[in-house]
Backbone as CSV, one residue per row, in Angstrom:
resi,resn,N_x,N_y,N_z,CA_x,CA_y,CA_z,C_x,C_y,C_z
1,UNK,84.045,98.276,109.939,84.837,98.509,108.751,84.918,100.005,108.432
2,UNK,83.686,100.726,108.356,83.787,102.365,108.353,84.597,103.152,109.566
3,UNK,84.495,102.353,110.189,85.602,103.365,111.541,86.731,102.984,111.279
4,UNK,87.528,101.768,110.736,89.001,101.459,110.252,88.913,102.947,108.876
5,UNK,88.390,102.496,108.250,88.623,103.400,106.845,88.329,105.435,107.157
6,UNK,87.861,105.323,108.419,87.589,106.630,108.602,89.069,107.142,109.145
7,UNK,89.188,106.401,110.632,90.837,106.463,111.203,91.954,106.665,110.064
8,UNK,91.795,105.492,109.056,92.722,105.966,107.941,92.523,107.150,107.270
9,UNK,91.271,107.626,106.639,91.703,108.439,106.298,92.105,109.830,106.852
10,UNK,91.781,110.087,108.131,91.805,111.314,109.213,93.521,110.688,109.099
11,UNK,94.121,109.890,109.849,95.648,109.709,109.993,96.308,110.006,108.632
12,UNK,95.944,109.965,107.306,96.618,110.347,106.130,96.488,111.830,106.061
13,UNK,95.222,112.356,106.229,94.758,113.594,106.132,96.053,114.574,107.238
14,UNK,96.259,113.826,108.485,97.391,114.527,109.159,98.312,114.794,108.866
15,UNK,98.689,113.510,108.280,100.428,113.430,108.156,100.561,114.125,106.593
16,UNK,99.885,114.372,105.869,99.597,115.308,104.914,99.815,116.399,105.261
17,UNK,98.715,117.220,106.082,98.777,118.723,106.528,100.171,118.637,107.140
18,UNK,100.592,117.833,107.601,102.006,118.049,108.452,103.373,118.151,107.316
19,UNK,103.025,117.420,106.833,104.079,117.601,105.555,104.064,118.595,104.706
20,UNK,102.654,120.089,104.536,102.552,120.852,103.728,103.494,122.057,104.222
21,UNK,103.773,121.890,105.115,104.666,122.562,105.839,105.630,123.239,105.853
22,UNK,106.264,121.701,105.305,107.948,121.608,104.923,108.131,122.619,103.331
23,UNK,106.960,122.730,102.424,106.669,122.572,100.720,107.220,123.928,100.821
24,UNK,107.680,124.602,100.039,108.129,126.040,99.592,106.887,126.343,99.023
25,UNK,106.481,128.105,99.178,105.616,128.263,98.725,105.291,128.467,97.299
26,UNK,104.288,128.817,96.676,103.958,128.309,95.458,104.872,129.530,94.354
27,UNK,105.826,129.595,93.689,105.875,130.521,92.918,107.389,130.600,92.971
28,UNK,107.767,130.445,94.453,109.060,130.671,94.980,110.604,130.491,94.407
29,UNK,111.009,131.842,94.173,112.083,131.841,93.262,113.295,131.041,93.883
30,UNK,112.986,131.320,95.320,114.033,130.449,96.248,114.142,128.861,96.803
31,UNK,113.027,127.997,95.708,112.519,126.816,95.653,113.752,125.734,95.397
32,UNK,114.091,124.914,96.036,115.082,123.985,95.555,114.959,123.641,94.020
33,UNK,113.734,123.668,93.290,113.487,123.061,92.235,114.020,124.222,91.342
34,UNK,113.817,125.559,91.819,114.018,126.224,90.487,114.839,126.920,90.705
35,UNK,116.077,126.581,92.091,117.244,127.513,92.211,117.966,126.617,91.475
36,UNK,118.307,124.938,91.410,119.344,124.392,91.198,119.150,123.556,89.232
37,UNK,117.853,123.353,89.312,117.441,122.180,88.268,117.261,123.239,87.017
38,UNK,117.058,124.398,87.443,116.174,125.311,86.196,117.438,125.499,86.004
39,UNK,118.786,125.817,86.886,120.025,126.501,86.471,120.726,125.529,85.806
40,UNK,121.051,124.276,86.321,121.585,123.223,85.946,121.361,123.036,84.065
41,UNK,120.193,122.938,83.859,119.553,122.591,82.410,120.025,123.741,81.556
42,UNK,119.929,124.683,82.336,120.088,126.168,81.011,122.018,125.957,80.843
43,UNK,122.629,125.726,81.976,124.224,125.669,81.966,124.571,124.463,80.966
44,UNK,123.637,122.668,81.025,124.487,122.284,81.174,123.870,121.034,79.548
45,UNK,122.283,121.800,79.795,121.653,121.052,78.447,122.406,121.081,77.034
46,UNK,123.134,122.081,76.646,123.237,122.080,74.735,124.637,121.168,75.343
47,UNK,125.621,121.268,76.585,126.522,120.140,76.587,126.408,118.884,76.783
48,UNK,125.251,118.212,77.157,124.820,117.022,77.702,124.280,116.287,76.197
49,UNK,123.478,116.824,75.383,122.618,116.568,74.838,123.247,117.044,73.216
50,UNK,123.468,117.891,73.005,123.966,118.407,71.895,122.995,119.037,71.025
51,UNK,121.819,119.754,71.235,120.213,120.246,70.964,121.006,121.462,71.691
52,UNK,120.830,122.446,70.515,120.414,123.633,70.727,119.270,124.650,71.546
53,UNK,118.363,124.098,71.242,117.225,124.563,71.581,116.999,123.651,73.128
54,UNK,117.106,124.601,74.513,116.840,124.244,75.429,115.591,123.004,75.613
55,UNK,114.989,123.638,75.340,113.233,123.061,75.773,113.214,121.755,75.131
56,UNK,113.690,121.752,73.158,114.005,120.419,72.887,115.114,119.364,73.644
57,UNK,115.858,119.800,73.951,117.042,118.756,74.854,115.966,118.420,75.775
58,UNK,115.585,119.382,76.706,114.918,118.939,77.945,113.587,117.271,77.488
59,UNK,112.589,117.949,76.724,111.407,117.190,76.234,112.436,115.819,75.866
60,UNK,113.561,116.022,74.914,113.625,114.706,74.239,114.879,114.009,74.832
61,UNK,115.859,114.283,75.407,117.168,113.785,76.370,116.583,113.244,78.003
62,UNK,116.299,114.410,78.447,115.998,114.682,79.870,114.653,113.909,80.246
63,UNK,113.547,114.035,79.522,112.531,113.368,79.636,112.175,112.490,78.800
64,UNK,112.768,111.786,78.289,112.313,110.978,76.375,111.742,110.128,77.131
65,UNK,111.298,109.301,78.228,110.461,108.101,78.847,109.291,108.895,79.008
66,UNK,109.009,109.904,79.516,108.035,110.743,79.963,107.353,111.260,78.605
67,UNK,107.795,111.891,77.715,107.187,112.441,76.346,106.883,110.966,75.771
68,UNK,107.388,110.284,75.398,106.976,108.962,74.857,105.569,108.718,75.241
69,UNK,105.581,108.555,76.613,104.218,107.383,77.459,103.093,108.916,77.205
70,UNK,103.540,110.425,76.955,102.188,110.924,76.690,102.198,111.023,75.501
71,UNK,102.956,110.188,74.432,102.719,110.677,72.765,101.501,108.953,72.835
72,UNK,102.339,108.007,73.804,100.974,106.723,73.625,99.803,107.358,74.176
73,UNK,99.687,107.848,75.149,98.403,108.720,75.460,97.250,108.918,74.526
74,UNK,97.795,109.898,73.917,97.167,110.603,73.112,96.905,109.972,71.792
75,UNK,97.797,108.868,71.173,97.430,107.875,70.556,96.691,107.208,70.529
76,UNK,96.382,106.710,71.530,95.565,105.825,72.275,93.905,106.413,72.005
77,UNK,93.785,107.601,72.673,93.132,107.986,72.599,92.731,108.857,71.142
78,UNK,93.329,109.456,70.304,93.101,109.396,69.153,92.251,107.880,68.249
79,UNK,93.091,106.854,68.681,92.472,105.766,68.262,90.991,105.272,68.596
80,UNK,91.444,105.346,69.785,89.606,105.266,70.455,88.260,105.665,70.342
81,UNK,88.793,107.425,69.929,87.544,108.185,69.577,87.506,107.998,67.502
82,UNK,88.366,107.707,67.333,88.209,107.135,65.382,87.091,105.840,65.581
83,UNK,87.617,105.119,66.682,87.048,103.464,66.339,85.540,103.888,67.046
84,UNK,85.265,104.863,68.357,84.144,105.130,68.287,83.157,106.017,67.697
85,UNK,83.724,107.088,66.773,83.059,107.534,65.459,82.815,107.175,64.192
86,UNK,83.365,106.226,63.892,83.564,105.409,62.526,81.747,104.787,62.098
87,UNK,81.464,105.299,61.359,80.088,104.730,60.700,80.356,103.355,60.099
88,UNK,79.338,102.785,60.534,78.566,101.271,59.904,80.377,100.218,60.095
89,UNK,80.073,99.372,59.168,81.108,98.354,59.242,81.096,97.003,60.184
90,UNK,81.981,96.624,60.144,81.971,95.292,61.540,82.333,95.878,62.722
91,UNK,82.243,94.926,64.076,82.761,95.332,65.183,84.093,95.040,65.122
């Protein structure tokens, strides 16, 4: 069973390093992500969305599924650490 799970992970570990390859490097102004998507949003956000303020369109149009599930996050966890600091009472 340890030599199946070892093979796997050495064969993931490859095809990993092999794929780091392809990645633009870290910072890179010439990055698919931040030649087309960064330009796209600044051109095309206050028309899509009707928010002035870039960063708000983006957070609440562009990502509103994504900001949501970390506002439950943090809810969540707000809640958790109340219900485990809370003195005396019932369970």
């Amino acid at each position: 069973m340890r030599t199946k799970a070892l093979v796997a992970v050495i064969f993931i570990g490859i095809i990993l390093f092999w794929a780091v390859e392809d990645m633009p490097a870290f910072g890179d102004p010439d990055s698919p992500a931040t030649r087309y998507t960064g330009e796209m949003f600044i051109q095309e956000a206050q028309k899509d969305t009707g928010i002035a303020n870039i960063v708000t369109a983006i957070l609440v149009s562009y990502r509103g599924f994504d900001t949501l599930g970390e506002v439950i996050v943090i809810f969540t966890a707000g809640i958790s650490v109340a219900l485990l600091l809370r003195r005396g009472g019932r369970l």
